[in-house]
C-alpha positions, 0 to 999 in steps of 0.5 A, a space after each residue: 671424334 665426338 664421344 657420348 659422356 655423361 656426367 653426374 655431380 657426386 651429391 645430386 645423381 638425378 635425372 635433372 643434373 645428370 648431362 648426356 652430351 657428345 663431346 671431346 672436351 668435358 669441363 668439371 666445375 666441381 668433383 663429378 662422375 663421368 661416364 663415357 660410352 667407351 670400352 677399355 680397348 678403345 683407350 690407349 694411354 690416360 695422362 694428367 696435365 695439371 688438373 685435367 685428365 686427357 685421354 687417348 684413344 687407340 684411333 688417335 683422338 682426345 678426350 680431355 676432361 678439364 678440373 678432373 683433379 681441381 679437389 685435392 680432398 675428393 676425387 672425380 671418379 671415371 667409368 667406361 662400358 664393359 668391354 665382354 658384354 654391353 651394359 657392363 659398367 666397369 670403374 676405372 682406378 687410376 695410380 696417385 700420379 703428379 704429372 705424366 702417363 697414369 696408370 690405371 686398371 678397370 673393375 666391373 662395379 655392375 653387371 648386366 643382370 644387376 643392372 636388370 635387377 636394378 631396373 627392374 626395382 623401379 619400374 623401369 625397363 631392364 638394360 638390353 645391351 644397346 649402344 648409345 643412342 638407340 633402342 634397347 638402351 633401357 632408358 627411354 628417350 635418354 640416349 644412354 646404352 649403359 645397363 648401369 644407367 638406370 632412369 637417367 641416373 648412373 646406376 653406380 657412381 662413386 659409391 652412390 646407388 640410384 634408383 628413380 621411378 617416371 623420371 625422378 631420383 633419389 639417391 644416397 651417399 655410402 662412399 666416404 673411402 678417399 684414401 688410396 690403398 698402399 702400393 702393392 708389392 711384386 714378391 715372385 716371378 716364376 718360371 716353369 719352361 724349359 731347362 732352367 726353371 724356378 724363380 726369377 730375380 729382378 732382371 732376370 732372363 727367361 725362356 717361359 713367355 707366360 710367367 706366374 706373377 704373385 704378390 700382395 696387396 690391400 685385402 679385396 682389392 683388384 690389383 692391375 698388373 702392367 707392363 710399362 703402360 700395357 695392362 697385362 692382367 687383373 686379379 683380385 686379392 685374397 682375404 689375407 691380401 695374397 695374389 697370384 696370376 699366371 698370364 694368359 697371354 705370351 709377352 714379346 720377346 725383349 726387356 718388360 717392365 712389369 709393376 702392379 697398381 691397387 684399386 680398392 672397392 672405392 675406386 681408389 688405386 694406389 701408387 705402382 708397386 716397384 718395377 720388377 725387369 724381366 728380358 724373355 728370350 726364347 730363341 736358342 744360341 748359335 751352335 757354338 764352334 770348336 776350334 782347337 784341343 789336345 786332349 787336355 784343353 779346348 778352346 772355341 767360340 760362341 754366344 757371349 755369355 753362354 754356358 758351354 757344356 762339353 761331352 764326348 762320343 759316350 755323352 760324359 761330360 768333360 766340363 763346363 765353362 762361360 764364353 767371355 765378352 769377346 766370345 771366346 773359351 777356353 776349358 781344361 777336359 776332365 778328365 784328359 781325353 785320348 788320342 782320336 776322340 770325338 768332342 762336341 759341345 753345347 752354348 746354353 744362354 741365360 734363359 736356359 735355350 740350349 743350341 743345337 750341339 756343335 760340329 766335332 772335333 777329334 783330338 789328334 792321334 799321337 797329342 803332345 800333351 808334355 809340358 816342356 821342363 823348366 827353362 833356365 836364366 844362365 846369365 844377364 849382360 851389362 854392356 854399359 860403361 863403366 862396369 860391364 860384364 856378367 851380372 848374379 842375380 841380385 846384383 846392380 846394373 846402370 844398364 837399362 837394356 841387359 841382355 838376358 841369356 839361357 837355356 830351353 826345350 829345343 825350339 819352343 818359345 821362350 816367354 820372359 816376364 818380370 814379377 809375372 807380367 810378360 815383356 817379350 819372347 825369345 826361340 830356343 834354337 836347335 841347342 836349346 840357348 835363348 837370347 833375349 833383350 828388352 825393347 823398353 828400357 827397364 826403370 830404375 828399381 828392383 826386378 824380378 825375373 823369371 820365364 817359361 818355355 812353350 812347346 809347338 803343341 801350346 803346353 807351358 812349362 812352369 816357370 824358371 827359377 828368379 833372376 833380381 837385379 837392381 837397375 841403377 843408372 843415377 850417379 852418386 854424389 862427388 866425394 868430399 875430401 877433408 885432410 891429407 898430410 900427402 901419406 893419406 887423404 880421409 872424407 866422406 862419400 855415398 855409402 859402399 861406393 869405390 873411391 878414386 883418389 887421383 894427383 893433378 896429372 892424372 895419376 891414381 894414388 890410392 882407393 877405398 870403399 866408403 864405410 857403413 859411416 859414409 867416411 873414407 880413409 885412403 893410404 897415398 901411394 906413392 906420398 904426394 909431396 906438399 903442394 900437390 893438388 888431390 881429387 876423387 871420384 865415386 862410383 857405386 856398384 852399378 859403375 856410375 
């Protein structure tokens, strides 16, 4: 769609080199100000590619403004008509941006009445408001609708008034202001709606849609707040460069990413502030679901993440706690509840929507809330060649898989656990013994034992006194024997363990432990005559 532009040179706003021209592709041949008859809702997005700014409209068409950015040292300035009253002339700062969406904001820069007034100072007929192109424009036979465009020239541009009388034009240039301001910056957020009020941290959620934004920024200057590419405000900033808005229009529900741009009296906007995120969630969790207590515990489901608060009949409450990841929860009542109260909770997410309370649920009448008492680990089994039978804790075992043995609370569960991490469970039976042996072999090492016992109700004994064991399933190193004279026979051999002295039938003659030393003396019994061959073997203490 053709739009009406014009466009002035920044050193000659007269009449004669200010062009009027329906177009959709405007070339710049040096820095310029253009003005198109475009109000700041008709504009969608504004993106740079390369030197040229394209703009795009809410209808879908372009506007492409060749060599906008051709003059690293002064930039082409952009104006759009006012979008409350015709004859409004608003300037368009846009962010210090390579490539990509530009983030602008739009000030007025003159009015209606100071467009009369200006008309009016030369003689020429004072703006009415009319579109481009028809009567009422305030320039006779120019086609130009803007009250800022006075006699043929625009009325500000860039810093330049202009005033013409029959046609002709002076002008004078006051702007030598290029320089953008510094980056505003975003210094609070704050909520003031329901539960949870006060200020809100980057990625905060809230339940308050029309948050109060503050800042600072360059004093005087007109500071856009956005949200991603959207508008959202414009508020100027105060003489010690303060500002503060609360916004006048609810945000969606979901994740904004509001920032802030600078523009000053020049027209020059600055880079984006840093983005401050913010999810606003106004909707209220599900009631979340009570599902089991015993006066002591309650445990439910609901909304990860929300703050469950727990009160009785009376409205005391009882405690508080997070639903995890997986929405479960469990609390501990403070202080415990008797049999036959009523219990009822409430889930409140991050943004301080509470639910609505849940359904109740009594403790039961007659509540086992005993822990059962301590169990005991009475013995371990080693059925595994060549020493077997019971082991004390602290002894060593080549067997991988012992059996374990004890005693519990008739008929509760029996939780076995090495250094505190469960490996299995065994049922005390109607005497309250307990069997238990492991399903995965036991590596070669030290091991701690204990377990607890829990009864039908769930409540868990403390644990069991320690059982260790080392388990040992590598066999030593074989002896060496060094001399015998047939009445004795010395070597050395792996510390501590039993040495088996044997003759070439079989028989056994003599045995002894190897010293702290790792050497061994053993008395021959009875004495070998000359000739006979001798042997040993060693075994360490978990009978490899």
């Amino acid at each position: 769609m053709p739009v009406n532009a014009k466009v002035a040179t920044h050193g000659q706003l007269t009449d004669q080199n200010t062009i009027l021209r329906q177009v959709d592709n405007i070339q710049l041949n040096q820095v310029s100000d253009v003005s198109l008859d475009l109000k700041p809702r008709d504009i969608e997005t504004m993106t740079r590619q390369g030197n040229d700014l394209l703009v795009t409209l809410e209808n879908g068409d372009l506007v492409s403004i060749e060599n906008f950015y051709a003059d690293p040292n002064e930039l082409s300035h952009l104006y759009l008509q006012g979008d409350e009253f015709a004859g409004d002339i608003f300037q368009v700062g846009l962010a210090d941006t390579a490539a990509g969406t530009v983030p602008y904001t739009t000030a007025p820069v003159l009015t209606t009445a100071e467009s009369a007034l200006g008309a009016a100072a030369t003689g020429a007929s004072p703006a009415t408001g009319g579109e481009l192109g028809t009567a009422g424009s305030g320039v006779a036979g120019s086609g130009l609708g803007v009250a800022g465009v006075v006699a043929g020239g625009l009325a500000i541009a860039g810093g330049v008034a202009v005033a013409a009388n029959s046609g002709s034009g002076s002008s004078s240039n006051t702007n030598s202001d290029t320089s953008s301001p510094d980056a505003p910056i975003v210094t609070s957020i704050s909520d003031d709606a329901g539960e949870i009020t006060g200020e809100l941290s980057n990625g905060d959620s809230t339940d308050d849609t029309t948050p109060t934004i503050s800042g600072t920024a360059e004093a005087g200057s007109s500071v856009g707040l956005y949200d991603g590419d959207t508008l959202l405000e414009t508020v100027q900033a105060d003489a010690d460069g303060n500002w503060s808005v609360e916004l006048s229009e609810p945000l969606a529900e979901g994740e904004h990413s509001l920032s802030a741009i600078a523009t000053d009296a020049a027209g020059n906007a600055s880079a984006p502030s840093d983005i401050m995120a913010l999810t606003v969630d106004t909707q209220a969790p599900e009631a979340p679901v009570l599902e089991d207590t015993d006066g002591t515990t309650l445990t439910g489901t609901g909304e990860p993440g929300s703050t469950i608060t727990v009160t009785n009949a009376e409205g005391e409450a009882l405690g508080e706690t997070t639903i995890d990841d997986d929405g479960n929860f469990t609390l501990e009542l403070s202080p415990e509840q008797e049999d036959g109260t009523e219990l009822t909770a409430t889930a409140t997410d991050a943004a301080g929507n509470e639910s609505a309370p849940s359904a109740a649920i009594t403790v039961p009448v007659d509540a086992d809330i005993t822990a059962p008492d301590a169990p005991t680990i009475t013995s371990v089994s080693d059925d595994v060649e060549a020493v077997t039978g019971t082991l004390t804790s602290g002894d060593s075992t080549n067997d991988s898989l012992p059996t374990l043995t004890g005693n519990a609370e008739i008929g509760s569960t029996v939780t076995v656990m090495i250094y505190g991490q469960a490996i299995g469970t065994a049922m005390a039976d109607a005497n309250g013994a307990w069997t238990f042996t492991p399903e995965t072999e036991l590596a070669d090492g030290e091991h701690a034992f204990t377990v607890t016992a829990t009864d039908a109700a769930g409540n868990i004994s403390v644990p069991s006194a320690e059982f260790a064991l080392i388990v040992d399933t590598a066999a030593p190193e074989a002896p060496l024997l060094d001399e015998t004279d047939g009445t004795s026979v010395v070597g050395t051999g792996e510390v501590g363990t039993s040495i088996e002295i044997t003759n070439a039938n079989g028989d056994v003659v003599g045995s002894a432990i190897v010293d702290a030393d790792g050497t061994f003396s053993v008395e021959l019994t009875p004495e070998q005559a000359a000739g006979s061959e001798l042997t040993a073997t060693a075994t360490d203490a978990a009978g490899n």
